[in-house]
One Martini backbone bead per residue (centre of mass of N, CA, C, O) as a GRO file, in nm:
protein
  305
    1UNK     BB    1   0.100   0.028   0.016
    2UNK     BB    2   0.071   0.372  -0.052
    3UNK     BB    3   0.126   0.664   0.111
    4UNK     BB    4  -0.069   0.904   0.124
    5UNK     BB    5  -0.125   1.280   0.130
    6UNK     BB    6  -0.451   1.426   0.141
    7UNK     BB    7  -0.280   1.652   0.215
    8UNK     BB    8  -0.111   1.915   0.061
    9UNK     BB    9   0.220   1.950  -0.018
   10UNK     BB   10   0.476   2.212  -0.055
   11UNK     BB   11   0.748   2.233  -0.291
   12UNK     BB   12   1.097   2.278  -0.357
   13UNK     BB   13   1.206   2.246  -0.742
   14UNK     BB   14   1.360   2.329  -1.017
   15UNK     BB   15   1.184   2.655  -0.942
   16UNK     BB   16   0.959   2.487  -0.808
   17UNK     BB   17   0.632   2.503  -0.709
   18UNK     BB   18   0.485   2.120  -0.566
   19UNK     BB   19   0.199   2.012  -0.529
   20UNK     BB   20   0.133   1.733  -0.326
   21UNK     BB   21  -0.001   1.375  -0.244
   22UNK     BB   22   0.310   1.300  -0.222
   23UNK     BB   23   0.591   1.213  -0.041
   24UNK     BB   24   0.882   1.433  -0.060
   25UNK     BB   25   1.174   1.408   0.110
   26UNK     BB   26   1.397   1.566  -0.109
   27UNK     BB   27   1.250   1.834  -0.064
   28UNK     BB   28   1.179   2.154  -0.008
   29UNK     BB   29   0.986   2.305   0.183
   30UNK     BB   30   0.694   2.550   0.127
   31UNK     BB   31   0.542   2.819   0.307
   32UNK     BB   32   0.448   2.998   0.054
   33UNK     BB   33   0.143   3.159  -0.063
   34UNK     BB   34   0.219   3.085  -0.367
   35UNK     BB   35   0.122   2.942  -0.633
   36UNK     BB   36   0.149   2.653  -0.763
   37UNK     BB   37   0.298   2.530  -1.050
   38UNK     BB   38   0.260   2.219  -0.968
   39UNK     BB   39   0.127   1.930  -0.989
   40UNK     BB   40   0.070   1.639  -0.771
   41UNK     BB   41  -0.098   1.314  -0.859
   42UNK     BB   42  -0.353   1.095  -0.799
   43UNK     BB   43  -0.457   0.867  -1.102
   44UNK     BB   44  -0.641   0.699  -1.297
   45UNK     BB   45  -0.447   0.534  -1.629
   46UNK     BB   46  -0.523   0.284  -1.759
   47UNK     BB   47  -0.734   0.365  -1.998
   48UNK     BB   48  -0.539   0.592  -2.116
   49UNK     BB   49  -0.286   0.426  -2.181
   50UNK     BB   50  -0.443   0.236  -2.407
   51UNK     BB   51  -0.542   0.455  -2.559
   52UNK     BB   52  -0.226   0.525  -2.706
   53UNK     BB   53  -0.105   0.224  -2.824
   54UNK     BB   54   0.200   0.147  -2.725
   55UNK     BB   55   0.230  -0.097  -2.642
   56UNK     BB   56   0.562  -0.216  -2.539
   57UNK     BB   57   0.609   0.043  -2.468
   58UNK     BB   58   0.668   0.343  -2.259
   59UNK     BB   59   0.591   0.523  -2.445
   60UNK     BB   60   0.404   0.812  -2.511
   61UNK     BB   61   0.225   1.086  -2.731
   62UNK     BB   62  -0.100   1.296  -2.640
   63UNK     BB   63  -0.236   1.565  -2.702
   64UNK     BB   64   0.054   1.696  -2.532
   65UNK     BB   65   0.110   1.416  -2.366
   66UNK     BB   66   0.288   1.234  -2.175
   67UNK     BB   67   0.356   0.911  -2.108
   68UNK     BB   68   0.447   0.639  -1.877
   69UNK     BB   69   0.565   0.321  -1.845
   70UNK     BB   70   0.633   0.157  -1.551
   71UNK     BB   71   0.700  -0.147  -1.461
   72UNK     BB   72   0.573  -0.197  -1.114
   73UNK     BB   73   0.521   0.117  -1.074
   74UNK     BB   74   0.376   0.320  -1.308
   75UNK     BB   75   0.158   0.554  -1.441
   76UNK     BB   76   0.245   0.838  -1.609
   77UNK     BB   77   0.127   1.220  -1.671
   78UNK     BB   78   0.204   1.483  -1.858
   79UNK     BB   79   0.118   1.832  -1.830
   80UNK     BB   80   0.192   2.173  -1.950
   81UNK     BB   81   0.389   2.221  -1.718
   82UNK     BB   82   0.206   2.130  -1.414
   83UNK     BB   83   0.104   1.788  -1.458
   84UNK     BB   84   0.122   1.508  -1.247
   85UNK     BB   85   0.020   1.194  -1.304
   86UNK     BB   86  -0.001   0.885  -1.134
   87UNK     BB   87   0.014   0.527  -1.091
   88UNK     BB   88   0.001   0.280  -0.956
   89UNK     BB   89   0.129  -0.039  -0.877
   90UNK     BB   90   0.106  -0.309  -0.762
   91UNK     BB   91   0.337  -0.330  -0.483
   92UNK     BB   92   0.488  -0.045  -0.506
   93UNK     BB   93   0.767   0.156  -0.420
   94UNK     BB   94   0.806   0.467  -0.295
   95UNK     BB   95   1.091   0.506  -0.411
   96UNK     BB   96   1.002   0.448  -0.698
   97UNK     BB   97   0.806   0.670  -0.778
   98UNK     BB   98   1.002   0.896  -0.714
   99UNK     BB   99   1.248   0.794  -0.900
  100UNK     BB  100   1.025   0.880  -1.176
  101UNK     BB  101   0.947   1.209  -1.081
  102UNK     BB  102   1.243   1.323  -1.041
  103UNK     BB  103   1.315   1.233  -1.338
  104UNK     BB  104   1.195   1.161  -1.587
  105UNK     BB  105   0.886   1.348  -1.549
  106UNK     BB  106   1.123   1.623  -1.487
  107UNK     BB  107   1.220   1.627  -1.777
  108UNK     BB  108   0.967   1.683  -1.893
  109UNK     BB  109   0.845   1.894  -1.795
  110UNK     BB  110   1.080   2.117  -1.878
  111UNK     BB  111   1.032   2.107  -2.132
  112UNK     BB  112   0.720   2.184  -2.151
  113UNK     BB  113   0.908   2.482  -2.003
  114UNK     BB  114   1.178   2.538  -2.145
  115UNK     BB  115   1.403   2.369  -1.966
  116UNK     BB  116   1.684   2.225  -1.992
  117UNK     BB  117   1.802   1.880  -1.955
  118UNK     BB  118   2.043   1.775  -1.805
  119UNK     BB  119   2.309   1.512  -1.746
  120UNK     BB  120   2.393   1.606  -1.447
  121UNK     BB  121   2.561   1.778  -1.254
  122UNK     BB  122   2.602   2.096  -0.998
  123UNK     BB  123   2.820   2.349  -0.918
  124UNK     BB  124   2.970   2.596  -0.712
  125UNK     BB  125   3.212   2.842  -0.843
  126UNK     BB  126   3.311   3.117  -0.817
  127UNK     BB  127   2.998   3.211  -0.858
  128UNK     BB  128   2.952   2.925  -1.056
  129UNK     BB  129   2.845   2.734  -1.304
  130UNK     BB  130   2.924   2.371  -1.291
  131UNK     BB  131   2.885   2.073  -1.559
  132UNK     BB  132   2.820   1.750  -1.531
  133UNK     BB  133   2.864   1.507  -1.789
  134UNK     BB  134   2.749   1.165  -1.902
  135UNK     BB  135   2.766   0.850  -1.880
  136UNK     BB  136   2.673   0.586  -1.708
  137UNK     BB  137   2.936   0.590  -1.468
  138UNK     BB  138   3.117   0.823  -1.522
  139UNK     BB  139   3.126   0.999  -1.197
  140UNK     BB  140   2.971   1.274  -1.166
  141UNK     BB  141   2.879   1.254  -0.887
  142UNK     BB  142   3.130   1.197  -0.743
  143UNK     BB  143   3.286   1.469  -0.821
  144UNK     BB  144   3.018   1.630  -0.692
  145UNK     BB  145   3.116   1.504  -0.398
  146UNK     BB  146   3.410   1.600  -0.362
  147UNK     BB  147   3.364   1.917  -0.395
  148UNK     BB  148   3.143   1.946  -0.157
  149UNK     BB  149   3.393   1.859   0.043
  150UNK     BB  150   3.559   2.152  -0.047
  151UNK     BB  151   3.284   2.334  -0.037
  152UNK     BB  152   3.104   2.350  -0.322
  153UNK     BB  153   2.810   2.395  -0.393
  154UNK     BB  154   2.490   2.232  -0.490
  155UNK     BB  155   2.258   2.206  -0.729
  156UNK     BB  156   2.246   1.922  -0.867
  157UNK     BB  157   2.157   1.590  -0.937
  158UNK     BB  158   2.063   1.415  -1.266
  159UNK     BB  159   1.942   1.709  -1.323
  160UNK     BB  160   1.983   2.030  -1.496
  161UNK     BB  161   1.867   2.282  -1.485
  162UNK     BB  162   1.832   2.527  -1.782
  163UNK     BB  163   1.809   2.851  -1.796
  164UNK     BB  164   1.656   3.157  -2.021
  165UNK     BB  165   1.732   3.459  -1.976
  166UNK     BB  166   1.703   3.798  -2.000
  167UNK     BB  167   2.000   3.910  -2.086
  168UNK     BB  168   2.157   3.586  -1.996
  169UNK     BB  169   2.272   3.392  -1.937
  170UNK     BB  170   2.296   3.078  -1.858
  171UNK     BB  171   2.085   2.903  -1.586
  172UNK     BB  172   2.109   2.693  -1.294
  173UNK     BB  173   1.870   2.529  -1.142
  174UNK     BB  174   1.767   2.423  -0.825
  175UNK     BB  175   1.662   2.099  -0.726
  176UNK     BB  176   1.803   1.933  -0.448
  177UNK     BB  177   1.934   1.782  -0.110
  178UNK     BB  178   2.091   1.551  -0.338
  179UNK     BB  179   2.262   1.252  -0.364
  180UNK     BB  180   2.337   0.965  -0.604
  181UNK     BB  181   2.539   0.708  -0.484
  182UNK     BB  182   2.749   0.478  -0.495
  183UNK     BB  183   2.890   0.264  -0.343
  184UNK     BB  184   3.200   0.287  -0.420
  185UNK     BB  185   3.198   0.570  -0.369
  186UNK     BB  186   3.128   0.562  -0.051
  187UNK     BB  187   3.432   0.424  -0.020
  188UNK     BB  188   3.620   0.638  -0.128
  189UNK     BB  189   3.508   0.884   0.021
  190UNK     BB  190   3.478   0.790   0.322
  191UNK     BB  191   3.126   0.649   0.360
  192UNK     BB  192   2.898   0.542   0.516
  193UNK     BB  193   2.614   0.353   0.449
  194UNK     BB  194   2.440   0.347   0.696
  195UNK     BB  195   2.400   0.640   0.650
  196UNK     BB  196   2.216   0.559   0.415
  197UNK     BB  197   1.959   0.548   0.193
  198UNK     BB  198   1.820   0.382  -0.074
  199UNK     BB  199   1.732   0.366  -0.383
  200UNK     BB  200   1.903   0.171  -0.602
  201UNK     BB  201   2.057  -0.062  -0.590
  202UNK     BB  202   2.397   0.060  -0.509
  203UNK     BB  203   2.223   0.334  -0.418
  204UNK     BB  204   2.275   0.656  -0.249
  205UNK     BB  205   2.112   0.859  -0.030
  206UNK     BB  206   2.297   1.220   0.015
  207UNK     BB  207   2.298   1.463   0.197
  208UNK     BB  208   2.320   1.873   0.140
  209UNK     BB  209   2.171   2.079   0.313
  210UNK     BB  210   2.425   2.278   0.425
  211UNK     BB  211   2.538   2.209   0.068
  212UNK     BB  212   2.339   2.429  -0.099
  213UNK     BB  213   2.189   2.618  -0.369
  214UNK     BB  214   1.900   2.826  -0.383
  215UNK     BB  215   2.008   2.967  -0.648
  216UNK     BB  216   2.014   3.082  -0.938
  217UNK     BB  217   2.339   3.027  -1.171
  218UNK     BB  218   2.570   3.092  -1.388
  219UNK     BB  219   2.705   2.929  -1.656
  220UNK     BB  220   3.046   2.871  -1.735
  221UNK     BB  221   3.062   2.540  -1.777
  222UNK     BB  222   3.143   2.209  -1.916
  223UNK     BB  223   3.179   1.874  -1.842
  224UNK     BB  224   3.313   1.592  -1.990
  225UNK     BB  225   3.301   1.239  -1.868
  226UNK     BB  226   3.576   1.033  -1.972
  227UNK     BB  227   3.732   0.751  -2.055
  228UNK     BB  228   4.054   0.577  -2.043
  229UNK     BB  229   4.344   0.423  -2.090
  230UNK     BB  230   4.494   0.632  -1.954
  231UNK     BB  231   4.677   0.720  -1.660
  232UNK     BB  232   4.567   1.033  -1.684
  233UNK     BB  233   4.449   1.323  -1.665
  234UNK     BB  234   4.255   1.476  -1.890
  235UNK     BB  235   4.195   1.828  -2.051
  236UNK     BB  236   3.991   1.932  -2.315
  237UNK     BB  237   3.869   2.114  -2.538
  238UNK     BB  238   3.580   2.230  -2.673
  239UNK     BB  239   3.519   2.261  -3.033
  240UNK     BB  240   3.256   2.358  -3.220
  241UNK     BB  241   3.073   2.102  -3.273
  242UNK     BB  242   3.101   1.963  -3.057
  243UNK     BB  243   2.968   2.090  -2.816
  244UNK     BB  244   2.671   2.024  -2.958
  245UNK     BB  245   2.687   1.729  -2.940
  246UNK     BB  246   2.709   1.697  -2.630
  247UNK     BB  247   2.461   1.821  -2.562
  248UNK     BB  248   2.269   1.650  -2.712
  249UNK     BB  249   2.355   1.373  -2.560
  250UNK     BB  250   2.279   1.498  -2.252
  251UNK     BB  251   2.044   1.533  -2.270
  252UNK     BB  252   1.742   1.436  -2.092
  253UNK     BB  253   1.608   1.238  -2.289
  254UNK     BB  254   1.644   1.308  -2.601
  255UNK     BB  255   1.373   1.130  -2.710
  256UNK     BB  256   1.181   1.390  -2.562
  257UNK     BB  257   1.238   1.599  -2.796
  258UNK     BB  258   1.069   1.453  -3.081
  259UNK     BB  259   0.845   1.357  -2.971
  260UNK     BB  260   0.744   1.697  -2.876
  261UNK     BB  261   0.845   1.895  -3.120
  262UNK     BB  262   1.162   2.054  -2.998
  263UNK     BB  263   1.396   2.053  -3.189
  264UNK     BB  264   1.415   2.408  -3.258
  265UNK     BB  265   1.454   2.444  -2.929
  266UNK     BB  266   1.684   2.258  -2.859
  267UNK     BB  267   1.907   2.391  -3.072
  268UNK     BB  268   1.901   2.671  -2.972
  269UNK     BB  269   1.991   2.622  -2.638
  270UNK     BB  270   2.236   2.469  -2.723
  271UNK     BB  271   2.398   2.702  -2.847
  272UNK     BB  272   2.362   2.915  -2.629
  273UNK     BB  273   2.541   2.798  -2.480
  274UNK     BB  274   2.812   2.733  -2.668
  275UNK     BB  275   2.827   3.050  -2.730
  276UNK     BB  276   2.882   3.089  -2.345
  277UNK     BB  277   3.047   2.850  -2.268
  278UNK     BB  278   3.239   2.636  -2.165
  279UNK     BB  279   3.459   2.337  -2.285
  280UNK     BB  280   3.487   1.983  -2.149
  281UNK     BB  281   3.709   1.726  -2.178
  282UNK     BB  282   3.703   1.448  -1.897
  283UNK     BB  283   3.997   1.202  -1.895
  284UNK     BB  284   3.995   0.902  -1.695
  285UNK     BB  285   4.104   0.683  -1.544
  286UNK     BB  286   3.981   0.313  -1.588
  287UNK     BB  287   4.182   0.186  -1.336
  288UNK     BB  288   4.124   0.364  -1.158
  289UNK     BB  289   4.076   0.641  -0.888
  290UNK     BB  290   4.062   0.998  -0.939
  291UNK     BB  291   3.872   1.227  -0.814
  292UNK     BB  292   4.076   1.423  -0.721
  293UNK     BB  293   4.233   1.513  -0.942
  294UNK     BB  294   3.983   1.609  -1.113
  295UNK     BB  295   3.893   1.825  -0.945
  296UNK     BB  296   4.185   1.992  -0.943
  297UNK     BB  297   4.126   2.052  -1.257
  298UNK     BB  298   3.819   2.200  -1.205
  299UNK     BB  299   3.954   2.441  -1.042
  300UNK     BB  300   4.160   2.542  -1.213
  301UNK     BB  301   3.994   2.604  -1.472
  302UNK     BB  302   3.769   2.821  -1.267
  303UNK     BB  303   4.055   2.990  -1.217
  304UNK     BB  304   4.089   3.080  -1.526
  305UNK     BB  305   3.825   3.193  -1.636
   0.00000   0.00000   0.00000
């Protein structure tokens, strides 16, 4: 049985105030009296689903709505970026509905929302935004989690939401004081598992609530992490196409920037940003931990740029 909150929560994340009524423990509560942006509620979504005709697929868009559905999980349908409706599946665990509401869902929303999703961390430097991006696995969690160990304050991790203000370069919005990170990394940076709970697989939450930042901040730099055979760590500047190349893959589920048909809107985001903010290749050694030395370079960076 899946507990749900009768009277709704407001919280607020990824610079959304978001009256809910399942309890979001990883959000921080909202005090305020201003309209909720986005509603989150309990609906049944069944016979909408099958409506979909989506056979096998797991993704439908229809009439302007995202559906998702996670089998054993829930059925969830997003719309006009105010809206998600979850549906549980029988015996879904809790934490499980939360983490594709905060993920899937909430990267879906915000395009919606016309704010772009990129995939990976996101912490502040001098006074600036700086995005770790990479394919799952690269490292982002533990980097920003190693920064934020050195006093950088964490902006997001998971989904990086970057709006685009009017005549303001790109800035990052804060999403929640949560970090999900490996058991491997866990014990790499010297954290016992014990005091955090479970996400999924070997991944733990771990909070950052006295270093986080609640503001949004400008973007300077984006970092793609990637692995390497050599034995040091290598830092490379992204020039040219490689930019918007390394942007596209990097977005957020970016299958679901043709589904919703936002190609031309997701090229234009992805540009201003390429020709606003510095961009960099980094190039880990796959046989080693080196997280020092990573942050160490991006560090260097952000105090050169």
């Amino acid at each position: 049985m899946i507990p749900v909150v009768r009277q709704k929560t407001v919280y607020r994340g990824f610079g959304l105030r978001m009256a809910s009524d399942i309890a979001l423990p990883e959000l921080v509560p909202d005090t305020g009296r201003q309209e909720a942006d986005v509603e989150i509620r309990r609906e049944t979504l069944t016979e909408g689903w099958k409506a979909c005709g989506a056979g096998d697929s797991r993704l439908a868009y229809r009439n302007g709505e995202l559906w998702l559905n996670i089998p054993g999980v829930a059925i969830y349908r997003i719309r006009n970026g105010r809206e998600i409706a979850y549906c549980p599946a029988a015996g879904a665990e809790e934490r499980w509905i939360r983490l594709y509401l905060l993920g899937s869902c909430m990267g879906a929303l915000l395009l919606q929302r016309k704010i772009l999703p990129l995939h990976g961390s996101a912490v502040v430097m001098h006074g600036k935004a700086y995005a770790f991006v990479g394919e799952s696995g690269a490292g982002k969690s533990t980097l920003a989690a190693a920064l934020v160990r050195r006093g950088c304050p964490l902006l997001t991790d998971d989904v990086i939401p970057v709006s685009f203000f009017p005549d303001r370069v790109p800035a990052v919005v804060p999403a929640y004081p949560m970090q999900k990170l490996w058991l491997e990394s866990l014990e790499q940076l010297g954290l016992d598992r014990n005091r955090y709970l479970p996400v999924h697989d070997a991944k733990y939450a771990v909070p950052v609530s006295s270093r986080f930042c609640h503001e949004p901040v400008p973007l300077a730099g984006v970092f793609e992490l990637a692995a390497s055979e050599r034995e040091r760590v290598e830092l490379i500047r992204h020039e040219g196409l490689e930019r918007l190349c390394a942007l596209q893959y990097h977005t957020f589920r970016p299958v679901l920037v043709a589904r919703m048909g936002l190609e031309q809107w997701h090229f234009d985001a992805i540009a201003r940003i390429a020709g606003q903010v510095r961009m960099y290749q980094l190039r880990r050694p796959a046989g080693r931990f080196s997280v020092d030395e990573l942050a160490d370079r991006v560090l260097d960076a952000a105090q050169s740029a």
